[in-house]
Biopython code that builds the backbone (N, CA, C, O; Angstrom):
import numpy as np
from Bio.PDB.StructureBuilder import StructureBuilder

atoms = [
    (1, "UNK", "N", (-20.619, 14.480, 22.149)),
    (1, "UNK", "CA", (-20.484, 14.715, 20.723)),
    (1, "UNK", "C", (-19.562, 13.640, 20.147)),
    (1, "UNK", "O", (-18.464, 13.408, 20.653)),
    (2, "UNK", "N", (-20.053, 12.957, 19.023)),
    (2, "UNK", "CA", (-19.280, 11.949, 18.725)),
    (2, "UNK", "C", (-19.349, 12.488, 16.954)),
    (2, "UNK", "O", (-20.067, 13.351, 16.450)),
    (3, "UNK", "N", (-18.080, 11.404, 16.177)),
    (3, "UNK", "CA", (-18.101, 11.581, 14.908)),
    (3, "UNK", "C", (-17.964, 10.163, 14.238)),
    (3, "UNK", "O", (-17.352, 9.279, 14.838)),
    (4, "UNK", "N", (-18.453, 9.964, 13.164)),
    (4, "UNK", "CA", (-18.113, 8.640, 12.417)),
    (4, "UNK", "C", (-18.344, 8.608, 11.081)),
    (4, "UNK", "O", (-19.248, 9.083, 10.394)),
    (5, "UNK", "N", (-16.835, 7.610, 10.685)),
    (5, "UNK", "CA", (-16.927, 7.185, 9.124)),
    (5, "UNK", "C", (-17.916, 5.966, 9.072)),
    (5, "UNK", "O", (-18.100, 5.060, 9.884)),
    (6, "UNK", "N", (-18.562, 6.267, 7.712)),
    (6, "UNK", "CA", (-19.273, 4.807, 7.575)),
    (6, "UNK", "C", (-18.997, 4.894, 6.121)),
    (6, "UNK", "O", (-19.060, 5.848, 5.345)),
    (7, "UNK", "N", (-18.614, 3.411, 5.922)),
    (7, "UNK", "CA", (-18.905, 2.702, 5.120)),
    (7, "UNK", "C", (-19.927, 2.198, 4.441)),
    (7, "UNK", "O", (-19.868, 1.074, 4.941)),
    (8, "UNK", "N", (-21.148, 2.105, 3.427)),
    (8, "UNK", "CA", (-22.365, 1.415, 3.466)),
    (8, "UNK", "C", (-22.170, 0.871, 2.206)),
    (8, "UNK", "O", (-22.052, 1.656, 1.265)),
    (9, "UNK", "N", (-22.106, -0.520, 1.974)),
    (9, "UNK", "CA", (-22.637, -1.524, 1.106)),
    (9, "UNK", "C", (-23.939, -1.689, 0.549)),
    (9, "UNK", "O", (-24.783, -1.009, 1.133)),
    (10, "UNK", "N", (-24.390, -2.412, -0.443)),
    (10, "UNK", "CA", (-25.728, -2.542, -0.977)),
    (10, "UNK", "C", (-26.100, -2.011, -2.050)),
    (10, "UNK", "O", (-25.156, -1.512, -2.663)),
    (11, "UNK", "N", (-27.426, -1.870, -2.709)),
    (11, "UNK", "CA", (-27.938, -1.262, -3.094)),
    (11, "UNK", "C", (-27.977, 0.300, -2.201)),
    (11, "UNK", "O", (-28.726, 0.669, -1.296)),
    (12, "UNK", "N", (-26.842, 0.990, -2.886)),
    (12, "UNK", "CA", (-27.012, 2.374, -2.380)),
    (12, "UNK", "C", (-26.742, 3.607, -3.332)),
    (12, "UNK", "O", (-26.898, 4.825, -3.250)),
    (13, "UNK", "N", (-26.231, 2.652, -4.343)),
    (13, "UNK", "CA", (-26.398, 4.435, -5.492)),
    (13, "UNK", "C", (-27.319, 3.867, -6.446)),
    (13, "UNK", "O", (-27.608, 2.753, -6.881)),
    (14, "UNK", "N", (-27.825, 5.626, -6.671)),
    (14, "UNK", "CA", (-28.810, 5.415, -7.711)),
    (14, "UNK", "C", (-30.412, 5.210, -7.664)),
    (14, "UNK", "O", (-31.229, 5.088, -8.577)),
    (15, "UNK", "N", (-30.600, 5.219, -5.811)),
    (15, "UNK", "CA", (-31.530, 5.075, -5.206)),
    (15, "UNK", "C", (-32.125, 6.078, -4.310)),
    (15, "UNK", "O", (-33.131, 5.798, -3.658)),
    (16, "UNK", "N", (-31.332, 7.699, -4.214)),
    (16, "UNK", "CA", (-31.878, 8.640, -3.702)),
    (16, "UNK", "C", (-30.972, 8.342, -2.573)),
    (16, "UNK", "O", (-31.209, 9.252, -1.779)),
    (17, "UNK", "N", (-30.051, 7.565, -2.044)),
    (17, "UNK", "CA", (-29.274, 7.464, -0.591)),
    (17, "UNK", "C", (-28.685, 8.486, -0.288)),
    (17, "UNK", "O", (-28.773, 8.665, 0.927)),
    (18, "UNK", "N", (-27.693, 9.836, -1.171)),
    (18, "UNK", "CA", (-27.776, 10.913, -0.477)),
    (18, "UNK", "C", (-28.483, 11.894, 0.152)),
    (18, "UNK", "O", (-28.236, 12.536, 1.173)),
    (19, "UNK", "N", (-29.623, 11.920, -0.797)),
    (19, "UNK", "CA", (-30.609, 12.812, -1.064)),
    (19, "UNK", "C", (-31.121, 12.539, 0.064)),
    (19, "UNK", "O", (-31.445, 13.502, 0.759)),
    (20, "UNK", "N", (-31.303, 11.447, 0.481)),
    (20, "UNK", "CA", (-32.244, 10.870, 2.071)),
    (20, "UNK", "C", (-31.434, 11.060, 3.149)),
    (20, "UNK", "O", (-31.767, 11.672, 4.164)),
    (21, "UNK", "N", (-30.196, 10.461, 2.918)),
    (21, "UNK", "CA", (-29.189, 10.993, 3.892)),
    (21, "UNK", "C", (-29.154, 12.465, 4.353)),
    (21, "UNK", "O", (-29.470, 12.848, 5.479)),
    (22, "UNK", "N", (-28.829, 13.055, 3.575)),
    (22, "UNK", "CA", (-28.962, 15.191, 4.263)),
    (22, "UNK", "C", (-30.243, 14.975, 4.381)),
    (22, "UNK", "O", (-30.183, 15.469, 5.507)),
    (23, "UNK", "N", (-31.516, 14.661, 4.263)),
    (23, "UNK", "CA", (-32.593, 14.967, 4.817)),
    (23, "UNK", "C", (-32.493, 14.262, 5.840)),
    (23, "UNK", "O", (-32.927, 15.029, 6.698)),
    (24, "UNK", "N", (-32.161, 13.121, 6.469)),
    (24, "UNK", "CA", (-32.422, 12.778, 7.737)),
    (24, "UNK", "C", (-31.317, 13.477, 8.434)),
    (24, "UNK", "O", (-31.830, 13.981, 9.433)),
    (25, "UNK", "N", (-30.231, 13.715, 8.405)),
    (25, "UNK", "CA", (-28.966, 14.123, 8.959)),
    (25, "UNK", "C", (-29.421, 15.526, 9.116)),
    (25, "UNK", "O", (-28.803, 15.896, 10.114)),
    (26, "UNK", "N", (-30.102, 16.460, 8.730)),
    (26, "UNK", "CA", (-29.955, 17.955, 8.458)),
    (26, "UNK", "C", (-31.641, 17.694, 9.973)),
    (26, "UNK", "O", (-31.673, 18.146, 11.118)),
    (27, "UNK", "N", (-32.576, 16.943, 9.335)),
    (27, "UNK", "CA", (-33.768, 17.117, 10.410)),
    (27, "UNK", "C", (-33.138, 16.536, 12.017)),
    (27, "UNK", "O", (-33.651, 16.974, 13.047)),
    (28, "UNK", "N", (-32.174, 15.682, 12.062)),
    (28, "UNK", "CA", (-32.020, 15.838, 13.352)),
    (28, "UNK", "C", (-30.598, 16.418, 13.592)),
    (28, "UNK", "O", (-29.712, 15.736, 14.108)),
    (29, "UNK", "N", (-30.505, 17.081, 13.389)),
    (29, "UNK", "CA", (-28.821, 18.197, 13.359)),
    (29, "UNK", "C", (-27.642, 17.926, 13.623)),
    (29, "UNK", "O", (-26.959, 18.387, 14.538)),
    (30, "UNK", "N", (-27.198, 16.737, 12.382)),
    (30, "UNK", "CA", (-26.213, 16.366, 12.692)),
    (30, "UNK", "C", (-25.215, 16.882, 11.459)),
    (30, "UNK", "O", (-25.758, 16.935, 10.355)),
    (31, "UNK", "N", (-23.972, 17.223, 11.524)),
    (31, "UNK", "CA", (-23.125, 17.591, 10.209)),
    (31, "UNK", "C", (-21.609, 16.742, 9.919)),
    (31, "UNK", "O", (-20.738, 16.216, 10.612)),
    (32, "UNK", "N", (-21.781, 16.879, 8.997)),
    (32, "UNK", "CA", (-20.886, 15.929, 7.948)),
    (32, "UNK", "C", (-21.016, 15.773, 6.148)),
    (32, "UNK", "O", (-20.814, 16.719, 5.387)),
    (33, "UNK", "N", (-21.325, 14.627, 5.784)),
    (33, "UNK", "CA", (-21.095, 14.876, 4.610)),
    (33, "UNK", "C", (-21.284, 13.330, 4.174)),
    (33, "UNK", "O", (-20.765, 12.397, 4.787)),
    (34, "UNK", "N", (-22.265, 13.163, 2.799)),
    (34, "UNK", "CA", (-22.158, 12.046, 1.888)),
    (34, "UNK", "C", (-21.693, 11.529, 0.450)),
    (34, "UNK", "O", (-22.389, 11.833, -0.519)),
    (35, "UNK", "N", (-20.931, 11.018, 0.335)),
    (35, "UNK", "CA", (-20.140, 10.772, -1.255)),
    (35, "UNK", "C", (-20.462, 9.358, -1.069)),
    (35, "UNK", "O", (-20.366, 8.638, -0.076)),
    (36, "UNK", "N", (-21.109, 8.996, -2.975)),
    (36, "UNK", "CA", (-20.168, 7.561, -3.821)),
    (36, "UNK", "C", (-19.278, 7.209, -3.798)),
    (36, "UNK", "O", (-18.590, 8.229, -3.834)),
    (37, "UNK", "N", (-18.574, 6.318, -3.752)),
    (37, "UNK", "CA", (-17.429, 5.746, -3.836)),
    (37, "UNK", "C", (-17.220, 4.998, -5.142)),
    (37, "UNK", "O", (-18.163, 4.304, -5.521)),
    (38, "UNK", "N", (-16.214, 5.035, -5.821)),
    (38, "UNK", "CA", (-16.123, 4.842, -6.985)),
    (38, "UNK", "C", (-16.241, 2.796, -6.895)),
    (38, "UNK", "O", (-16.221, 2.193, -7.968)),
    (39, "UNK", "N", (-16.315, 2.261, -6.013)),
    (39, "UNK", "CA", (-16.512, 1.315, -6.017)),
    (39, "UNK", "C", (-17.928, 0.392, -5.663)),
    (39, "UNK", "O", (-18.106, -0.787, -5.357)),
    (40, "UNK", "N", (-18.971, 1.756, -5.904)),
    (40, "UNK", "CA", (-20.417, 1.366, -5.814)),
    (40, "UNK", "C", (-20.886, 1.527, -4.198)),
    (40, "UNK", "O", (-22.075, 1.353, -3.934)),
    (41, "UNK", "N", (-20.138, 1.790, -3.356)),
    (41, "UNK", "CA", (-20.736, 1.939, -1.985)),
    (41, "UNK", "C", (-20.583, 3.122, -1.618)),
    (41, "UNK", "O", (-19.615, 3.733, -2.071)),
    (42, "UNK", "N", (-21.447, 3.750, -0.740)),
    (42, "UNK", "CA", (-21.485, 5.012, 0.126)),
    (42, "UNK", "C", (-20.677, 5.526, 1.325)),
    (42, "UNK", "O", (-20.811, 4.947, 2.403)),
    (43, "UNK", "N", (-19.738, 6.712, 1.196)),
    (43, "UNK", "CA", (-18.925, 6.825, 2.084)),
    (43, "UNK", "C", (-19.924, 8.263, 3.193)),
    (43, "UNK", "O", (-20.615, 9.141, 2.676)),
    (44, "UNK", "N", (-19.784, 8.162, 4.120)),
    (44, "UNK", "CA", (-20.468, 9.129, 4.916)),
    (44, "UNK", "C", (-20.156, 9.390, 6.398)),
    (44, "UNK", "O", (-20.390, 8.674, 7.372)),
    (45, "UNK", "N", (-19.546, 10.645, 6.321)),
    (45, "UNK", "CA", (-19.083, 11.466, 7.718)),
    (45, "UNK", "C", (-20.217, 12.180, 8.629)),
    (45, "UNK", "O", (-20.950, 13.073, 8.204)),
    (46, "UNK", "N", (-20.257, 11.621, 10.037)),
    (46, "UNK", "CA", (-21.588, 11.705, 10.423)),
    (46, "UNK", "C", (-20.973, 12.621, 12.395)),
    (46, "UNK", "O", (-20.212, 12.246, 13.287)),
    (47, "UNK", "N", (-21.742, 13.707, 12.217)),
    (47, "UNK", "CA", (-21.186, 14.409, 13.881)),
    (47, "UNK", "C", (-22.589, 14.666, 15.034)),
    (47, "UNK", "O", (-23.477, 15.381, 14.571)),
    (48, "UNK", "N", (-22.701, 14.396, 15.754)),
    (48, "UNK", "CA", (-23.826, 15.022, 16.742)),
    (48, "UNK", "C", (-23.758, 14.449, 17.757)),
    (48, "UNK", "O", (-22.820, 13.672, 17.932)),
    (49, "UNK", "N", (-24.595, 14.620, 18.612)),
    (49, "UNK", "CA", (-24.478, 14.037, 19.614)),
    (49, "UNK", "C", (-25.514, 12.925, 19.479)),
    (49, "UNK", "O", (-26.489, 12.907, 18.727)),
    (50, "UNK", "N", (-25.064, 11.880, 20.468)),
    (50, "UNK", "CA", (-25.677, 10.895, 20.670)),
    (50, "UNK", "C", (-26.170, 9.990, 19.227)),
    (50, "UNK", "O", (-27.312, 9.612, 18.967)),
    (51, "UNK", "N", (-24.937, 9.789, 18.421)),
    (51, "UNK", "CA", (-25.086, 9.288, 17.087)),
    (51, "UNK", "C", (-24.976, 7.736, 17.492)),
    (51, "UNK", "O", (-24.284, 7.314, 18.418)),
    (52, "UNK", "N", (-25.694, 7.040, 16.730)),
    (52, "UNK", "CA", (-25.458, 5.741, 16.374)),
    (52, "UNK", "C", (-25.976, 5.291, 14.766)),
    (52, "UNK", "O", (-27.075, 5.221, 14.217)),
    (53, "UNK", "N", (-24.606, 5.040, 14.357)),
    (53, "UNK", "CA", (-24.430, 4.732, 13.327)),
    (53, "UNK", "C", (-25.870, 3.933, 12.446)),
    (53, "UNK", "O", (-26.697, 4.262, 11.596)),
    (54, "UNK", "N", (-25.412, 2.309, 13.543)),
    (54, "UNK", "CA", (-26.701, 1.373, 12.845)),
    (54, "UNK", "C", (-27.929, 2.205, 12.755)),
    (54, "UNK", "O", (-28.534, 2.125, 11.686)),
    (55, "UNK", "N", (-28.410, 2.982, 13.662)),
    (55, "UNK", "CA", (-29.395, 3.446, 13.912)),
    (55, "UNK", "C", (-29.884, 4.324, 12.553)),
    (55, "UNK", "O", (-30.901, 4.302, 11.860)),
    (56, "UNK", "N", (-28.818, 4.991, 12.534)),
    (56, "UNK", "CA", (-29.014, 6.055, 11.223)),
    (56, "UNK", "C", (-29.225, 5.776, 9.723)),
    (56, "UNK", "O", (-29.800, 6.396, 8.829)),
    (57, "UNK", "N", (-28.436, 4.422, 9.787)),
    (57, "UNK", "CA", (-28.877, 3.444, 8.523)),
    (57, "UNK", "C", (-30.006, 2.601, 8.299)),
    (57, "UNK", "O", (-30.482, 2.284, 7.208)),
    (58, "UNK", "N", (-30.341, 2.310, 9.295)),
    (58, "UNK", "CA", (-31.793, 1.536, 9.687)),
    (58, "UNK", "C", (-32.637, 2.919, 9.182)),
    (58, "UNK", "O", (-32.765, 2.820, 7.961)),
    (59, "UNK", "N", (-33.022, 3.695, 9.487)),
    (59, "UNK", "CA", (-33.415, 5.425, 9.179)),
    (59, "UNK", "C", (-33.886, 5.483, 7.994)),
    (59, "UNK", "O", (-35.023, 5.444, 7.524)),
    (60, "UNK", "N", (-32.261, 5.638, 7.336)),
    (60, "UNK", "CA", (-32.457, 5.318, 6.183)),
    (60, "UNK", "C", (-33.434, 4.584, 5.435)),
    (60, "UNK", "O", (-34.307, 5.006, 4.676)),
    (61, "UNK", "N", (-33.114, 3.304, 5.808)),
    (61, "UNK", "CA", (-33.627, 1.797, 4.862)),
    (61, "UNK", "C", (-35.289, 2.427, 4.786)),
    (61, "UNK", "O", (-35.870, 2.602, 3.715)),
    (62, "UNK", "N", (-35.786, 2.666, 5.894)),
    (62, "UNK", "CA", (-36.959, 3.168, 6.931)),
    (62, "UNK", "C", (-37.755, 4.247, 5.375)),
    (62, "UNK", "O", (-38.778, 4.012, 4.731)),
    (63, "UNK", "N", (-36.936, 5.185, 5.265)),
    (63, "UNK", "CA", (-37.280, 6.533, 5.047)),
    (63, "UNK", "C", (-37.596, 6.426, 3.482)),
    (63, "UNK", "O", (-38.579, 6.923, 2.932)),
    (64, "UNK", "N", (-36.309, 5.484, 2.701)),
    (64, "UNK", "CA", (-36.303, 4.994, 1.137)),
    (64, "UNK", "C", (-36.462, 3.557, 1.063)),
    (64, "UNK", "O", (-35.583, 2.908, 1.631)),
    (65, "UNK", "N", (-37.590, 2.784, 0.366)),
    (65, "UNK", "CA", (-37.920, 1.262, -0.025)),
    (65, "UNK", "C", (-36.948, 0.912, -0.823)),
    (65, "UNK", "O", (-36.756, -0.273, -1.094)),
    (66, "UNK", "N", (-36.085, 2.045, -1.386)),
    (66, "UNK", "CA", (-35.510, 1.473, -2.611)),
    (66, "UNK", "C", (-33.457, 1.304, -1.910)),
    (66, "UNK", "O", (-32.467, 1.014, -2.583)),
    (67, "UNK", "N", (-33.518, 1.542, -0.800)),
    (67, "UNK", "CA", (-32.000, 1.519, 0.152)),
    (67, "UNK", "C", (-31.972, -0.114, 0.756)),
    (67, "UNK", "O", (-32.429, -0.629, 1.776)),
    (68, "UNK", "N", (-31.354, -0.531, -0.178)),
    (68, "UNK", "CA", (-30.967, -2.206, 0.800)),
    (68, "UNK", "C", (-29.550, -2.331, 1.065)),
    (68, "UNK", "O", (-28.737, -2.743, 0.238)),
    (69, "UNK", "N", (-29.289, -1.975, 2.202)),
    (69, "UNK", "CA", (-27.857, -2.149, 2.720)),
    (69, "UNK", "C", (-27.409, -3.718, 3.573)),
    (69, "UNK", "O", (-27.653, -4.228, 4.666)),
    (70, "UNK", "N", (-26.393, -4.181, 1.973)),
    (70, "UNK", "CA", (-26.042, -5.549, 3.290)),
    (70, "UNK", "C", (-24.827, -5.472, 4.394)),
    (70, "UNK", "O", (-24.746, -6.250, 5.344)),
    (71, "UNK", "N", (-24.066, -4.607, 4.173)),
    (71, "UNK", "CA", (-23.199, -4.687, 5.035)),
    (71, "UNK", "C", (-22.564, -2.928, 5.396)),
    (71, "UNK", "O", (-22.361, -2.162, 4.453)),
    (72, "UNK", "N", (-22.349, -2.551, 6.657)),
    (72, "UNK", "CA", (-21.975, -1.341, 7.144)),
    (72, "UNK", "C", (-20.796, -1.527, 7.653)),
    (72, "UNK", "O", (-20.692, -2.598, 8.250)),
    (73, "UNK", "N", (-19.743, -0.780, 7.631)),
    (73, "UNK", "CA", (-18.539, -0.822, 8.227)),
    (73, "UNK", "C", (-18.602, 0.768, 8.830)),
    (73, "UNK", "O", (-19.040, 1.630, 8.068)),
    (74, "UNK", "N", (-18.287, 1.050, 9.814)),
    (74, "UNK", "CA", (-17.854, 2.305, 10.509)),
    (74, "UNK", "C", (-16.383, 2.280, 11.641)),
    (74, "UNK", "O", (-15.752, 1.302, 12.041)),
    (75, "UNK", "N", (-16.180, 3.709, 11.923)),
    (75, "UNK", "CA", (-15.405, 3.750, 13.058)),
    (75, "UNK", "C", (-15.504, 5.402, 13.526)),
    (75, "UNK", "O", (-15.736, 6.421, 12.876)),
    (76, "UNK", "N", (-15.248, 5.187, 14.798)),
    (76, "UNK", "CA", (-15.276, 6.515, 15.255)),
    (76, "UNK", "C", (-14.200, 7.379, 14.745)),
    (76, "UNK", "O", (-13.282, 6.715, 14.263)),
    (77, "UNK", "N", (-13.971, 9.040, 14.687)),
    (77, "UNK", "CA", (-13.023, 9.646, 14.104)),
    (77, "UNK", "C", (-12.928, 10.401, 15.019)),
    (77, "UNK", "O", (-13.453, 10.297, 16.128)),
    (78, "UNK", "N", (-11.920, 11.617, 14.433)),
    (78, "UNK", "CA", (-11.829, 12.981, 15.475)),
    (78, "UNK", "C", (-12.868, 14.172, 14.769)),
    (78, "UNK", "O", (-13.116, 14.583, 13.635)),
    (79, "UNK", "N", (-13.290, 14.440, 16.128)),
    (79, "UNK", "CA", (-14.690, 15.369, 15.675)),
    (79, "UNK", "C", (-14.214, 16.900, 14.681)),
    (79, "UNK", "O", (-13.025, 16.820, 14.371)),
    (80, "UNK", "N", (-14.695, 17.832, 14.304)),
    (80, "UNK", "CA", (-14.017, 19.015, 13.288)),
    (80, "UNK", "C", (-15.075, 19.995, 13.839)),
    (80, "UNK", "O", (-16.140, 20.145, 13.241)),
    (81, "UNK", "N", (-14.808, 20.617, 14.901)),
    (81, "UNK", "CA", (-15.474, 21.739, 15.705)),
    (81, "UNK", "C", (-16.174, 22.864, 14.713)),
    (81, "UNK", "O", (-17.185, 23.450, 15.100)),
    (82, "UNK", "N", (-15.646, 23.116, 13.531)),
    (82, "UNK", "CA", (-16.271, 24.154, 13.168)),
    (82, "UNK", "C", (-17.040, 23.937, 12.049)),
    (82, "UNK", "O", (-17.228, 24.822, 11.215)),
    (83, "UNK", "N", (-17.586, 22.616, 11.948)),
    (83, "UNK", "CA", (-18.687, 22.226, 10.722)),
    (83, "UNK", "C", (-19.998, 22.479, 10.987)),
    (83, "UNK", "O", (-20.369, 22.094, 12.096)),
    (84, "UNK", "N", (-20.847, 23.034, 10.268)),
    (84, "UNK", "CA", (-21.950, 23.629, 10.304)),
    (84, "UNK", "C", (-23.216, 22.991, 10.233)),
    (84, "UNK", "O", (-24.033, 23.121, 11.145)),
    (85, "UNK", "N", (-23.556, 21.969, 8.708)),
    (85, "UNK", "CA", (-23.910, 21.556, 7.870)),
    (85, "UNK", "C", (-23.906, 20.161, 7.920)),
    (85, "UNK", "O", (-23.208, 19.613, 8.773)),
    (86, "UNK", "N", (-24.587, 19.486, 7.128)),
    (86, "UNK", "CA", (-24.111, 18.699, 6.270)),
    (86, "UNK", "C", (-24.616, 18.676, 5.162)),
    (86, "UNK", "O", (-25.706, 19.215, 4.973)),
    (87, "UNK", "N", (-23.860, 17.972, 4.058)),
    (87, "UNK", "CA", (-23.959, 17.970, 3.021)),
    (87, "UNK", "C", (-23.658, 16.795, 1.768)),
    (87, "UNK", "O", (-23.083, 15.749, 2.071)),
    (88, "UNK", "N", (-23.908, 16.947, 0.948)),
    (88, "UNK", "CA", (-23.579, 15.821, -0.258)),
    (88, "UNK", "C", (-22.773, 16.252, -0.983)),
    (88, "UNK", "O", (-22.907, 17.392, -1.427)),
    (89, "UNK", "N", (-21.390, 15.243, -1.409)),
    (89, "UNK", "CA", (-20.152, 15.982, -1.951)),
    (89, "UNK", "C", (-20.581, 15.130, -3.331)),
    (89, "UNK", "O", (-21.262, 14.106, -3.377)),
    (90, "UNK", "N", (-20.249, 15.533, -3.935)),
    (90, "UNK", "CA", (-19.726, 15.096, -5.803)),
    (90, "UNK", "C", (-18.103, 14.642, -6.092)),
    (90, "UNK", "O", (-17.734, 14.363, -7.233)),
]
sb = StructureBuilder()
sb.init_structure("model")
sb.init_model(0)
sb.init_chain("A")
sb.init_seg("    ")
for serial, (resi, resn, name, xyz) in enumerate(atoms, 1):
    if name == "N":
        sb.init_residue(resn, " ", resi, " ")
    sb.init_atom(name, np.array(xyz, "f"), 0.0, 1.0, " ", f" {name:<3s}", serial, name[0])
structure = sb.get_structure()
């Protein structure tokens, strides 16, 4: 079981990137959580097993034509045992 912050650059708001995010995150059961960042990029807390980040953003790009991410920053965190879900914060 692993956890991670990501960072995502690009064209990512305004393009359905949460909305795609909990749908891919929720179909393969992973929980956490996606917010805007007031500085135009996507912040997103990601838990399951056998996560890989790039992978999940590639997914993404995959899933919405309209997601062009140029640059990803992540890092691993400490996991939060009793999260259920994930979800899209406001």
């Amino acid at each position: 079981m692993s956890r991670y912050h990501i960072v995502v650059c690009g064209k990512v708001q305004g393009v359905g990137f949460r909305y795609t995010a909990n749908y891919l995150a929720s179909k393969m059961n992973l929980t956490g959580w996606v917010k805007n960042m007031d500085n135009g990029n996507v912040s997103i807390e990601l838990q399951g097993s056998s996560i890989n980040p790039n992978t999940f953003i590639k997914d993404l790009e995959k899933a919405n034509r309209f997601i062009k991410v140029d640059n990803l920053y992540y890092e691993r965190i400490n996991l939060i045992d009793l999260e259920k879900s994930f979800e899209i914060k406001y």
